[in-house]
C-alpha positions as CSV (number, residue, x, y, z in Angstrom):
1,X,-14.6,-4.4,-12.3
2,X,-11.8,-4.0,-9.7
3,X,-12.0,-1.4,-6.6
4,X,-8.7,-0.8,-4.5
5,X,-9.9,1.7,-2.1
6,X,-7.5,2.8,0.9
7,X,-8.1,4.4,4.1
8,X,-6.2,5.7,7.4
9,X,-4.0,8.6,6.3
10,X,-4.7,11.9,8.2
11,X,-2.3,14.8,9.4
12,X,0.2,13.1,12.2
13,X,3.5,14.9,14.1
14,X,6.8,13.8,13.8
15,X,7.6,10.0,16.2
16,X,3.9,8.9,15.8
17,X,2.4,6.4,13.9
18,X,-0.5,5.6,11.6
19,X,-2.3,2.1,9.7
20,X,-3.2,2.9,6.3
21,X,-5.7,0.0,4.9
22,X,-6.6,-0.6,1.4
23,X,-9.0,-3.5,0.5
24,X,-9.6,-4.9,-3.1
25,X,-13.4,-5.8,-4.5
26,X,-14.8,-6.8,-7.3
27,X,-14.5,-9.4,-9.9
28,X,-11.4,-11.2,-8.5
29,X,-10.1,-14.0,-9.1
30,X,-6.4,-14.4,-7.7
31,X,-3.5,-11.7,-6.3
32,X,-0.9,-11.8,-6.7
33,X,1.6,-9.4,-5.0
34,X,0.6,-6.5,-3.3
35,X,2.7,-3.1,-2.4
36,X,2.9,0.3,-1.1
37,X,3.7,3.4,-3.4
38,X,4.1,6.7,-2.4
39,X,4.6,10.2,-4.3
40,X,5.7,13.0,-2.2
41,X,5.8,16.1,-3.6
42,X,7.5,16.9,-6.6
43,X,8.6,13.3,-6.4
44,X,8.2,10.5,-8.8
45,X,5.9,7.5,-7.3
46,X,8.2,5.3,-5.5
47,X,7.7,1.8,-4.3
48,X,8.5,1.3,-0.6
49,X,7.1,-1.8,0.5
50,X,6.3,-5.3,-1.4
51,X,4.8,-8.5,0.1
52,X,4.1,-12.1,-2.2
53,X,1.2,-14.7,-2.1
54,X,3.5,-16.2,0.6
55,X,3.7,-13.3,3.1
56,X,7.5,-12.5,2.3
57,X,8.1,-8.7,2.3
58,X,10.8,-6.7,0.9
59,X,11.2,-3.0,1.9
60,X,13.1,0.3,0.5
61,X,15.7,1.1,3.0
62,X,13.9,4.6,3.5
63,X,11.5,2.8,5.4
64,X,12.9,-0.4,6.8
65,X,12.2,-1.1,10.5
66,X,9.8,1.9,11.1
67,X,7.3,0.2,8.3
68,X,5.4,-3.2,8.6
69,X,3.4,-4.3,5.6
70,X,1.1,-7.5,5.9
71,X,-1.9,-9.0,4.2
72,X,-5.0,-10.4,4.6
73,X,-5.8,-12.9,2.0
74,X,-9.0,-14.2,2.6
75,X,-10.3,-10.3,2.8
76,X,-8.3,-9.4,-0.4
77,X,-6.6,-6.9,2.2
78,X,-3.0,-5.4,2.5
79,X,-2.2,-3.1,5.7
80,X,1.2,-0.3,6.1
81,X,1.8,0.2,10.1
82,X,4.1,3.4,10.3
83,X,5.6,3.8,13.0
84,X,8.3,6.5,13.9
85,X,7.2,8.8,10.9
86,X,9.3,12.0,10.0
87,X,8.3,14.9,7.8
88,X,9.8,13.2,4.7
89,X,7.3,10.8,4.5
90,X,4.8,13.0,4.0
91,X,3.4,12.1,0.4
92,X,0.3,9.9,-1.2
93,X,0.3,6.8,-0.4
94,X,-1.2,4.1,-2.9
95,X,-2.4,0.9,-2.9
96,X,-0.9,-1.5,-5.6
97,X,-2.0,-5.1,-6.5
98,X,-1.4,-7.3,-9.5
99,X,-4.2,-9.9,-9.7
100,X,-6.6,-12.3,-11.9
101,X,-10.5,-10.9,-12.7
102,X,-12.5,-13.9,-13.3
103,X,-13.1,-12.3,-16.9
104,X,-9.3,-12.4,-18.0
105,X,-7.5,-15.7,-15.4
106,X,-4.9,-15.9,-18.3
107,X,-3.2,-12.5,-17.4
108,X,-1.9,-10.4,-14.3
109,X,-2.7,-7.0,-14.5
110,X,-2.1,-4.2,-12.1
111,X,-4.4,-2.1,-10.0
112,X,-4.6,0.5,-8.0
113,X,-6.1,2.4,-5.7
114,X,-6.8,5.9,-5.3
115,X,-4.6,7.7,-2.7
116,X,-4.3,8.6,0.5
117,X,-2.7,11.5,2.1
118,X,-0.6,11.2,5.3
119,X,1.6,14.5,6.6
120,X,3.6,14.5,9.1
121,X,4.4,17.8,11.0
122,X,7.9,18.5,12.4
């Protein structure tokens, strides 16, 4: 079994920041690429943030140069600093990572975690 479990949101005003964390556990054997969804509300999930094996990132423009993804690898780990946040970020935030269990190494499959909420007041 696979855990993604993410921590940090929490109720922020408008111009300040936050670090969401989400770490992976479990029966892993290799990840992949890891990202950053969101669903604010009424919204469909979108994908904001994405960073490889390698450490390159790739960014929605929504977010670009206010959000900073990074990883840890050797703590099966992937970090969002926000920074600058406005009331239209306000949504849950997930955790996504597609990875190897040591029960199926012939396959990527997708995980994720379970949510976190960040609002951000005007």
């Amino acid at each position: 079994q696979v855990q993604l479990v993410e921590s940090g949101g929490g109720l922020v005003q408008a111009g300040e920041s936050l670090r969401l964390s989400c770490a992976a556990s479990g029966s892993i054997f290799s990840i992949k690429n890891m990202a950053w969804y969101r669903q604010g509300p009424g919204k469909q999930r979108e994908l904001f943030a994405t960073i490889t094996s390698a450490g390159s990132t790739n960014y929605a423009n929504s977010v670009k140069g206010r959000f900073t993804i990074s990883r840890d690898k050797a703590n099966n780990s992937v970090y969002l600093q926000m920074n600058s946040l406005k009331p239209e970020d306000t949504a849950v935030y997930y955790c996504n990572a597609a990875l190897k269990t040591t029960t199926a190494i012939w396959r990527w499959d997708d995980y994720w975690g379970q949510g976190t909420q960040v609002t951000v007041s005007s």
